[in-house]
Steps between C-alpha positions, in 0.01 A plus 500: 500500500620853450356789774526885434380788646404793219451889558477665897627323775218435838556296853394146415713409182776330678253259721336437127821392357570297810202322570532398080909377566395298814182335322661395158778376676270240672368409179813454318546814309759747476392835465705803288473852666525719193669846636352842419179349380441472121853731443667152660356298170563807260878473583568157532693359209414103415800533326690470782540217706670653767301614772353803537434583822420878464186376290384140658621282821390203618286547823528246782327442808805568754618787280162693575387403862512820622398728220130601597662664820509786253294694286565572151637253203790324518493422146463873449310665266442690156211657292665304210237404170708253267202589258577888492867511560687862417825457328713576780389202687527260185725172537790546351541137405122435331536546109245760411381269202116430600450752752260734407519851554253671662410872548766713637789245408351292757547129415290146650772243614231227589646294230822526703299459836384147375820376375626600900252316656552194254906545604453485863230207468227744673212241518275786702533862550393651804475920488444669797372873391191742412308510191797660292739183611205279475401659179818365301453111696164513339679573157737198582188237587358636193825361336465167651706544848379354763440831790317504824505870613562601811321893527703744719401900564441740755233643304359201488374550173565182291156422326367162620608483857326627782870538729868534375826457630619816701164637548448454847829609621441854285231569671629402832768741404312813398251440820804510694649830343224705465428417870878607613437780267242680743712593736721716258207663362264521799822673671532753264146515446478474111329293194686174449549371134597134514584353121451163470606250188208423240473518188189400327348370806425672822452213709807511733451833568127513568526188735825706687278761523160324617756378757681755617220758501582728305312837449476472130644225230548611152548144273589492102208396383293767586626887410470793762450840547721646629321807682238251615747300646699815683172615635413147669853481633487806668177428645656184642817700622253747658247253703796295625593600826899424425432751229616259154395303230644230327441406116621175349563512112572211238773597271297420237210768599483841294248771483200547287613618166876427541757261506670173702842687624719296288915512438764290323479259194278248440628162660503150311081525526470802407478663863584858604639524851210683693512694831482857611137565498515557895777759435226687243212459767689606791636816360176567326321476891739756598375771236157402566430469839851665638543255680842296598523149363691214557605274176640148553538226230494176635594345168757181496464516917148340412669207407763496667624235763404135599116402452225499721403203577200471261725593193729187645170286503369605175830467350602170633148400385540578149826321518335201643207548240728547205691141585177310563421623124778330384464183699144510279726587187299769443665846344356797305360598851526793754475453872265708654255585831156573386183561747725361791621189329790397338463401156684555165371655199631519071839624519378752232211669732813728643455686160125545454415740718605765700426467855373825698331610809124429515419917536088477551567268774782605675587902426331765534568743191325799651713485845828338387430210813504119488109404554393135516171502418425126723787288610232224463676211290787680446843311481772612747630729308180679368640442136 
């Protein structure tokens, strides 16, 4: 078997890869940890039969005991697509002959990719990641390799799951911060701004928020105003008797009419780096309500660190899942935890849909406040 983990790190990937080393090698298998996710197949030459550690090592049980002490990937990590690769990260050693150029110069090694996988006698491939790594194991099962998906992301947005890897502990996280973060700003008596990572998908935040209590929770999939939003904040700073407010922000959030605050160069998927909308809203409270802030962007501290304890259970679960799978010989497949149970699902559903928060049911656009309408058969957590 060959294990990867694909785009962010989060707490949980290491007690994954673990639980998958210590199970195959009861059942006889040996398993490859590919390094830097799909960048560790892009670079590794079947030409060579030398090893090549800085691509793929063997992973053995004694070797790994103690790794899911730790948060993180010890397998490391890229935002590598061997389907859209830019020239500077092409193989040196691949002839160019039947590699199709693509917009931009860009050019799809999944011919290369195959052979790879043929070389190091990869009978399954196990991908730990979100829907962009998960996206391009699809495209391999399409092409007849056998992939169970493991889905990984603090935003827990992968489409077809109800929970993913490093959820939990980002949450635990942000509740945490925005908590410590009241005694800064109720000291100095001014409007928090807590950023918080999210993209498309608000959840994190919103279930930080609904946790900590904050005043007011701005997500990305629902735009603000902006003077709406000073006005309630300063009500809130006004009827506290510590004299503050605190407002937690996804980094995907913008106002009505204008833009995500985006910065950089597209990554492998096409992905801007986002963050600084807190910045914009807290120096836009300042002209409107005069009115000190506080800004503070949580960002990688989110996910950060060793896992809680239910990103080690759901993790180790997948894990578990994943190798009962292939005790069925079954493949194509994506572990997942739907309506409280564990189950698996096409390894292709991580690519037909988006997954977002539920707004009517748990946000209220008007006020900018989590609101669940009945926690009556609602799963743990609400999504």
């Amino acid at each position: 078997m060959g294990i990867l983990t694909g785009g962010g790190d989060v707490p949980g990937l290491n007690a994954c890869i673990k639980t998958v080393v210590w199970r195959a090698e009861e059942m006889g298998a040996r398993v490859l940890g590919i390094r830097r996710g799909w960048h560790g197949l892009l670079h590794f030459n079947p030409e060579d039969d030398a090893p090549q550690p800085l691509h793929v090592v063997e992973l053995q049980k004694t070797a790994i005991r103690a790794v899911d002490r730790s948060g993180g990937t010890f397998l490391h990590t890229s935002r590598t697509n061997p389907a859209l690769v830019v020239p500077a990260q092409f193989p040196d050693f691949v002839s160019e002959d039947g590699y199709k150029i693509k917009k931009d110069q860009k050019r799809d090694y999944t011919g290369h990719i195959l052979n790879v996988l043929e070389k190091l006698g990869i009978d399954l491939l196990l991908p730990i990641g979100g829907d962009d790594t998960l996206s391009y194991a699809a495209h391999l099962h399409q092409k007849g390799v056998p992939v169970i998906s493991i889905p990984k992301t603090m935003d827990n947005d992968v489409f077809g799951t109800d929970i993913c890897i490093g959820f939990s502990t980002a949450v635990t996280r942000s509740v945490d911060f925005i908590t410590a973060l009241r005694s800064n700003v109720g000291s100095h008596e001014r409007i928090g701004v807590v950023e918080l990572f999210g993209r498309h998908s608000g959840e994190t935040s919103l279930m930080a928020a609904h946790l900590a209590g904050v005043d007011r929770a701005v997500i990305s999939e629902v735009p603000f105003d902006m003077e709406r939003l000073a006005r309630l904040l300063l009500k809130d700073k006004k009827s506290n008797p510590s004299n503050y407010s605190i407002l937690s922000i996804s980094e995907g959030a913008h106002m009505r009419g204008g833009e995500k605050v985006q910065y950089g160069s597209p990554d492998a998927y096409g992905h801007l780096k986002l963050g600084g909308i807190g910045f914009v809203v807290s120096e836009a409270l300042k002209k409107i309500t005069g009115e000190r802030t506080i800004y503070q962007q949580v960002a990688y501290l989110m996910r950060s660190g060793a896992p809680d304890a239910l990103d080690r259970m759901v993790a180790i679960s997948f894990a578990n899942l994943a190798m009962e799978l292939l005790g069925k010989n079954q493949s194509g497949r994506m572990v997942a935890l739907r309506h409280g149970n564990y189950t698996h699902v096409p390894a292709t559903t991580a690519v037909e849909g988006k997954k977002t928060v539920d707004v009517d049911e748990l946000y209220d656009k008007e006020t900018y406040r989590p609101k669940v309408k009945s926690m009556l058969g609602k799963p743990m957590f609400l999504y």
